[in-house]
VOGU-3710 file (C-alpha; in Angstrom, 3 decimals, decimal comma):
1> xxxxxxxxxx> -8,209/7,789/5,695  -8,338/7,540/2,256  -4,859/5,657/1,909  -4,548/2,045/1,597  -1,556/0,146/2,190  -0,514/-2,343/-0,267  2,104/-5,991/1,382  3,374/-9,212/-0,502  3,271/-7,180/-4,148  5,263/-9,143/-6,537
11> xxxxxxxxxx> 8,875/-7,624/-7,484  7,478/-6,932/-11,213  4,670/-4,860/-10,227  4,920/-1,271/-11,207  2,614/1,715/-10,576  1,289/1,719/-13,265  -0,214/-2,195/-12,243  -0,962/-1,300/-9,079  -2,566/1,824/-10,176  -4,930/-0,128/-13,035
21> xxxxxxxxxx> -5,937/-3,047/-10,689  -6,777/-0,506/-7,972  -9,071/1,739/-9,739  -11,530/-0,850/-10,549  -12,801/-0,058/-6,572  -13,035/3,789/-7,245  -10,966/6,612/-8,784  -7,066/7,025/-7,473  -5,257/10,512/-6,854  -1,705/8,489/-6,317
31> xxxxxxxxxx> -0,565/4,537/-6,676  3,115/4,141/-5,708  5,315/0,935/-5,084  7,869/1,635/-2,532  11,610/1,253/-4,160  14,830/0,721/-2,509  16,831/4,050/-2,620  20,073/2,165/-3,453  19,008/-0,193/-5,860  15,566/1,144/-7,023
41> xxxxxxxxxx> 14,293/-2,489/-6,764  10,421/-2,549/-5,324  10,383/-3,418/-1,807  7,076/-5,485/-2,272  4,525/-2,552/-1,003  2,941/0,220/-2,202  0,212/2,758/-1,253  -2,702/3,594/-3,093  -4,459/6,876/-2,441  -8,294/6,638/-3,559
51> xxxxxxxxxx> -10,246/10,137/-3,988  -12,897/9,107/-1,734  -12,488/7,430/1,697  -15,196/5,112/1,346  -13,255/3,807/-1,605  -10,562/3,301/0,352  -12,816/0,358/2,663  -14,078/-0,707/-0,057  -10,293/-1,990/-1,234  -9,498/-3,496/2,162
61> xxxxxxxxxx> -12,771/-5,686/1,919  -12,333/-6,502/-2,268  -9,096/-6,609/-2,674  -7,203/-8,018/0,525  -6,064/-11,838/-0,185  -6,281/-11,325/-4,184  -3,944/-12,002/-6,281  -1,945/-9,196/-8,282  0,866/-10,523/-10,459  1,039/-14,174/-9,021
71> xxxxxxxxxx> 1,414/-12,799/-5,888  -1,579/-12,928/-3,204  -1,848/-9,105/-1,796  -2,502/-8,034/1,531  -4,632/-4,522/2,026  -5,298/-2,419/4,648  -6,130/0,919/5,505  -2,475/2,891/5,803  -1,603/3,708/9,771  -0,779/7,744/9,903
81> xxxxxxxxxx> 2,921/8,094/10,491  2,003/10,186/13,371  -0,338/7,887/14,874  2,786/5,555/15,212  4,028/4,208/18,796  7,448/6,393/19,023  10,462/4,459/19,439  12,689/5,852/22,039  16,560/4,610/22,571  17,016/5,239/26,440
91> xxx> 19,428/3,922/29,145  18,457/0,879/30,280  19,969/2,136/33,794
//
């Protein structure tokens, strides 16, 4: 996996930010903070997408617990949407 997952990113940080205080671990194909749809306000994560995988480790173990724009970051190694647990909504009878 070769995308990280960026939690607790302060409301000012941009992509741009996220995308210059990431690539001092290795080079980036994509940063992106995740906005609200309604508001376009950041929704304090993001995702950064490093060109090599062993980049991407190397994040989780520099960069997790750092502070990014006042705000101490949490990183980890993004989960695969289809490696999710489904939710199903059954009858409880």
């Amino acid at each position: 996996m070769r995308k990280v997952f960026v939690g607790s990113l302060s409301w000012s940080t941009d992509d741009q930010s996220l995308s210059n205080y990431f690539s001092k671990v290795g080079q980036i194909e994509e940063s992106v903070v995740i906005k609200d749809r309604e508001t376009g306000r950041s929704r304090g994560f993001g995702f950064v997408t490093y060109a090599k995988e062993e980049d991407a480790v190397l994040a989780t173990e520099r960069l997790d617990g750092k502070e990014l724009d006042g705000r101490e970051i949490k990183v980890s190694l993004a989960q695969d949407r289809d490696s999710k647990p489904k939710r199903t909504f059954g009858s409880r009878y």
